[in-house]
N, C-alpha and C positions, 0 to 999 in steps of 0.2 A: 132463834132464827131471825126475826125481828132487829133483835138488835145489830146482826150482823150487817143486814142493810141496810141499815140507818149509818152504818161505820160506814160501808163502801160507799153510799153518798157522799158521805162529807168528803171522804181520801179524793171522791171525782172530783167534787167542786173546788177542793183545795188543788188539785194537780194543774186546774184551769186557770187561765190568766186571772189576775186579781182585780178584784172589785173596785171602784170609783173610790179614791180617797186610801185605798190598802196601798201600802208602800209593801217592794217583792222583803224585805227585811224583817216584815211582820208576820210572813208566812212561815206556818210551822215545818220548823227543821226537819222531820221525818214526811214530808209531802214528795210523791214518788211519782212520774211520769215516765210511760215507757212508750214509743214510738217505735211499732215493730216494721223491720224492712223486709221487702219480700222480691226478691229478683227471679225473674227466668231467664236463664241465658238458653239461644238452642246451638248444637253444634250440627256439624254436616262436614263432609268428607268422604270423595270417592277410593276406590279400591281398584286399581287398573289392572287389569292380568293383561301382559302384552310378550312381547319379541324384542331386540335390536333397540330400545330405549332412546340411544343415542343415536342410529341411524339417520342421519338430514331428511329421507321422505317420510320418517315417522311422525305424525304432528300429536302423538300423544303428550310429549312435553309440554307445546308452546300453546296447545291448547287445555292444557291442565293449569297452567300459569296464568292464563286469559279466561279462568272459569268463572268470573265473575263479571266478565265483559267491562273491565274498567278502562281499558283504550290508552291504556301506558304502557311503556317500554319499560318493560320488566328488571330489576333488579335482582342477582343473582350472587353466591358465594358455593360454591361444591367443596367439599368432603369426601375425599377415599379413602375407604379401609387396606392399611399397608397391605393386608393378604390377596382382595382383589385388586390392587394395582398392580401386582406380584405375577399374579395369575394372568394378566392384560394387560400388559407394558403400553398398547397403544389407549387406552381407555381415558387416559387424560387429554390425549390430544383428540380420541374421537369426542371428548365433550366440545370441547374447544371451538370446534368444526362445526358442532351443533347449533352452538349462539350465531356464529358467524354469517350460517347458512340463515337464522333468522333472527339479523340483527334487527331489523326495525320492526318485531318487538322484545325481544331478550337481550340483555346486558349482564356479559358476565364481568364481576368488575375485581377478580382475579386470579390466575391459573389455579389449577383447582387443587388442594393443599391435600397431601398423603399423611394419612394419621396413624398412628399403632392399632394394629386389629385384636382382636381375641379379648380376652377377662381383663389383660393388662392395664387397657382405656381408662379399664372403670376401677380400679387400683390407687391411682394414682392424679390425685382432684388438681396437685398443680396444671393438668394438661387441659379440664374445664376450663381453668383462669385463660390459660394459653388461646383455645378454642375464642373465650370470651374478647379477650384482645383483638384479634384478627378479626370477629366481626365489627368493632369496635373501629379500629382504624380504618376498617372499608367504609366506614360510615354507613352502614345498612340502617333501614328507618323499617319501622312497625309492616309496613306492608312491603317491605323486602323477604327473598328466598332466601333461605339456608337449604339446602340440596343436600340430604345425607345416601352416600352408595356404602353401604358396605354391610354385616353380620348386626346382631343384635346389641350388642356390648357399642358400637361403634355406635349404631343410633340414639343408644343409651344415655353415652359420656355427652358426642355433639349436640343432642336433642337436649339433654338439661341447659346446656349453655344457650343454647339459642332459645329456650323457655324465659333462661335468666335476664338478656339483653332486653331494654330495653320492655320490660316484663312480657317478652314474647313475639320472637319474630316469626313470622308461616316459614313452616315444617313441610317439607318434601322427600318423604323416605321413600328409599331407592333400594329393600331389603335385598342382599344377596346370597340368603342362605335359605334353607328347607325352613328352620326357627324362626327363620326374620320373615316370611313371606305369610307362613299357616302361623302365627301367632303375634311372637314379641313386636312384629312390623305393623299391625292393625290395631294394636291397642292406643290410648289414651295415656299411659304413662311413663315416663325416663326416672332413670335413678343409677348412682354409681354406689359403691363400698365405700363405707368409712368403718374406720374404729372395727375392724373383723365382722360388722354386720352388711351381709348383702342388700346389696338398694337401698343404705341405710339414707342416705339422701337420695332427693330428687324430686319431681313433681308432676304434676300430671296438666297435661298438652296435649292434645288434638291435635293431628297433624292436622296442615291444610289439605295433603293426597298420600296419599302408598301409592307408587308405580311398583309393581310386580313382574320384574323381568323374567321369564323362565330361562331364559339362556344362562344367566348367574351360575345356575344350577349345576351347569354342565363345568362350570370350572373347581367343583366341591372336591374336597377328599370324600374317600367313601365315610368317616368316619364321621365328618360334618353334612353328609347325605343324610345322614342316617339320624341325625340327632331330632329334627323334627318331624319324625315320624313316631316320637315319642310322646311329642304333646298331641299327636293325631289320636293315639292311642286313649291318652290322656282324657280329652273331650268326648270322647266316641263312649267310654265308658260310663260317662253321667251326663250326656248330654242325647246319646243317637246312636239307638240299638241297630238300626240300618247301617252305620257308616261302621260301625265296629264290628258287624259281619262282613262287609266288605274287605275289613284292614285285615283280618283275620283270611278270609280268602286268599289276596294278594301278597301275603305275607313275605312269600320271598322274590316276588319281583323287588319288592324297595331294595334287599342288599345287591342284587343283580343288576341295579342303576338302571329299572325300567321308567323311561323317561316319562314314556304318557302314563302312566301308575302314578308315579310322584307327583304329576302338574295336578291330577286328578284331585289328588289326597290334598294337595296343598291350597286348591281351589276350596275345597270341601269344608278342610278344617277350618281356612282362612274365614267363610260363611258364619260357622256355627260362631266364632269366638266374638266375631261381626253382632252379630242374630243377641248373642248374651249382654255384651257392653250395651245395647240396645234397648231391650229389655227389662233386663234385673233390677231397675230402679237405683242401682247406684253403683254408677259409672266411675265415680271418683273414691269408692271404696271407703265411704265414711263410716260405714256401719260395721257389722264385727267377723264379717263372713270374708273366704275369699273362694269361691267356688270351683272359680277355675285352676285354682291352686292343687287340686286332687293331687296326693304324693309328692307333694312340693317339701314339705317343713322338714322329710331329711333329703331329698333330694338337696337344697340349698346347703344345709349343715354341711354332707358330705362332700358338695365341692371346698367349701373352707377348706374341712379336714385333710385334703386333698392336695392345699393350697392351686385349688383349680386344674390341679392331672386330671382329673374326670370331668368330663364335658358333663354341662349341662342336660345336656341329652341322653345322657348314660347313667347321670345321678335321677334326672324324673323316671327314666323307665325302672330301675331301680328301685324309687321310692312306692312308684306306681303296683307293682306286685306286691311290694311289701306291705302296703295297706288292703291291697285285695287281698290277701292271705288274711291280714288281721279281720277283714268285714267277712269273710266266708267263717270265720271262726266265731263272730259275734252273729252270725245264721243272717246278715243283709242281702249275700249272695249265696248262692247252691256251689254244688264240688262241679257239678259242672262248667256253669260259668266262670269257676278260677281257673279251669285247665283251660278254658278257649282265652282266658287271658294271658297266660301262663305261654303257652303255647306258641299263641301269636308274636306275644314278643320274642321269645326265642328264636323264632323261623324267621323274624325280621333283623337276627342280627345283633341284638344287646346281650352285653355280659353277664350283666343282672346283677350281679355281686364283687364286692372289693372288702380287701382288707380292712379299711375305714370300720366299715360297717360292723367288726369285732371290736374296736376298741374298747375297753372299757372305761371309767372312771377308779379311782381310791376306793370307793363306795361299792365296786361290781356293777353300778349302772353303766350302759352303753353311754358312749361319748355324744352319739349321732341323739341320742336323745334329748337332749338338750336344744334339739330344733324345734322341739317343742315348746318349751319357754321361749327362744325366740319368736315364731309366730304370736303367742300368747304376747308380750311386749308392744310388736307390730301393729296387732289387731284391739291394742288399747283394753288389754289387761285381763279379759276373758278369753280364754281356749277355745278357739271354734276352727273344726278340722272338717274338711267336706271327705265321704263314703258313698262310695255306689250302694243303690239301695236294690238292687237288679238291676244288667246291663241298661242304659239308659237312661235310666233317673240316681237322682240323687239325694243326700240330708246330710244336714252336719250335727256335728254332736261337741259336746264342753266337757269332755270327760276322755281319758285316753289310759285303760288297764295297763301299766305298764309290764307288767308280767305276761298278759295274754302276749302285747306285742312284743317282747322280745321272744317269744314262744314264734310269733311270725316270724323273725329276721331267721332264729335258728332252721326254720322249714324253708325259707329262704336258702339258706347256705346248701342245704341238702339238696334243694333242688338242682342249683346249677353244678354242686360236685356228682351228682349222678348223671349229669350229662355225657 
């Protein structure tokens, strides 16, 4: 013991500058200094639930823009998703009209550029580069807006490039789907595909705000109505035995486009997912967990498989049963708890199951299994998958029977061919 600290003496005094007459030349070669850095950065970002966004008497923009009371005319670039430009032909010119109305303090300094909406975006990284350009030649500086309108995919692709300029210009997402408003639009991270892996790039960015428009809503298919009420399900199951009686209750007003039902749920979820990034001690997902990910790792697989026919919203409800099926079977939840899961998603509308989901491999192992080594990759090399542990809470586990769970997927298939 003794001599141990006789050693770390010397290592200190050697690591310190040198003595009167010591040249640095005559310090021994193995002398180590470490100088540890320790930063806090904090973040902050509101969450706007509003109406009419673009309206001239709305001042939720220009005073979201001015949230920092910096007393400049504001700099501005907008982004629309082709599908909601599609849906509102005038929605470019009602931005337009917007800055106009307050120009002296908003400057938009170019009509506002219509992008490919859907999975496409994030497909295809030449269109980052493209995105990148265009803020580039507008010359937008550090405390310039990028203004994203449109689905999650859209906020995605935009949102990484405007993270990349410039290492980060303020973010303004403007989500217009059920997805983009109760989840993907409130998070901390962008990412697109590469190389067959989803979000295989990207980065994580704090917007500066989420404006949450509920009218978006109204211009949905039902089939993109519908999608995020999957991650509603999602959260509610290991996050909030109350809200997932609720979902359960209301179950089929969402396919029946009840509007205050939806704004309800997406207010709700939007909270909880708020409440977690919050929370959970690691916002930027350094550690090996992804909680919120419940019934993600084939959910994701199975859109690949898919090459993205299945919405995301139809692969998480999907995957979403198919792991309650497998935690009712490892005894984390009761037979009843999987039928009010079970249930609810059905009376809300999802398919629950696709052909995908049979494929096999050479081997007989299912194809869709393999999302599992992808998460495990992602999450830096150990397996860690989040299960309801009873409605509400949750735990993860490093370990995944693959026999029990394809035993799931087949009770799976049964279930929705007895429909």
């Amino acid at each position: 013991m003794s001599r141990t600290v006789r050693k770390s003496q010397q290592n200190s005094r050697v690591a310190s500058a040198p003595q009167m007459g010591t040249s640095r030349a005559e310090q021994p070669m193995n002398a180590t200094k470490t100088v540890l850095q320790q930063i806090t950065v904090g973040w902050s970002f509101p969450v706007v639930f509003t109406h009419a966004v673009f309206d001239a008497g709305n001042p939720v923009l220009v005073e979201t823009l001015n949230r920092l009371s910096e007393h400049r005319r504001h700099r501005a670039m907008i982004f629309v998703d082709g599908h909601v430009a599609s849906a509102l032909p005038a929605l470019a010119t009602q931005a337009e009209a917007y800055f106009a109305a307050h120009s002296r303090q908003l400057e938009l300094v170019a009509a506002p550029s219509i992008v490919p909406g859907g999975e496409a975006i994030k497909n295809d990284f030449t269109l980052v580069e493209t995105f990148m350009r265009q803020m580039l030649d507008a010359h937008l500086d550090r405390q310039s807006f990028v203004i994203i309108v449109g689905g999650g995919a859209v906020m995605d692709a935009v949102g990484l490039a405007a993270a990349l300029v410039h290492r980060g210009l303020r973010q303004i997402r403007m989500p217009t789907t059920v997805l983009g408003q109760n989840d993907a639009g409130v998070g901390v991270k962008n990412g697109v595909n590469f190389l067959g892996g989803k979000n295989a790039i990207g980065s994580f960015a704090p917007p500066f705000a989420v404006l949450n428009d509920f009218d978006f809503l109204l211009t949905l298919s039902d089939r993109d109505w519908l999608c995020g009420v999957a991650e509603a399900f999602k959260v509610s199951i290991i996050r909030d035995h109350a809200f997932f009686t609720e979902l359960v209750a209301k179950a089929e007003r969402y396919p029946a486009r009840d509007f205050a039902a939806m704004q309800a749920l997406v207010m709700r979820c939007a909270e909880i997912h708020l409440d977690h990034i919050r929370t959970n001690g690691d916002p930027f997902e350094y550690g090996r967990a992804r909680p919120l990910d419940f019934g993600h790792w084939s959910a994701h697989k199975l859109e690949i498989m898919s090459d993205f026919k299945i919405s995301h919203g139809e692969a998480v409800a999907t995957g979403v049963l198919l792991d309650s099926i497998y935690a009712e079977k490892k005894g984390w939840i009761g037979a009843e708890e999987l039928a009010q899961i079970r249930n609810g998603l059905l009376r809300s509308g999802f398919r629950l199951s696709f052909e995908e989901l049979e494929q096999r491999d050479p081997d007989g192992t299912r194809t869709v299994f393999g999302g599992l080594r992808d998460f495990q990759e992602h999450l830096g090399g150990e397996l860690t998958v989040t299960f309801p542990r009873g409605i509400g809470a949750r735990h993860e586990v490093h370990e995944i029977d693959l026999a029990l769970m394809d035993a799931a997927a087949n009770e799976l298939g049964k279930i929705v061919r007895s429909r």
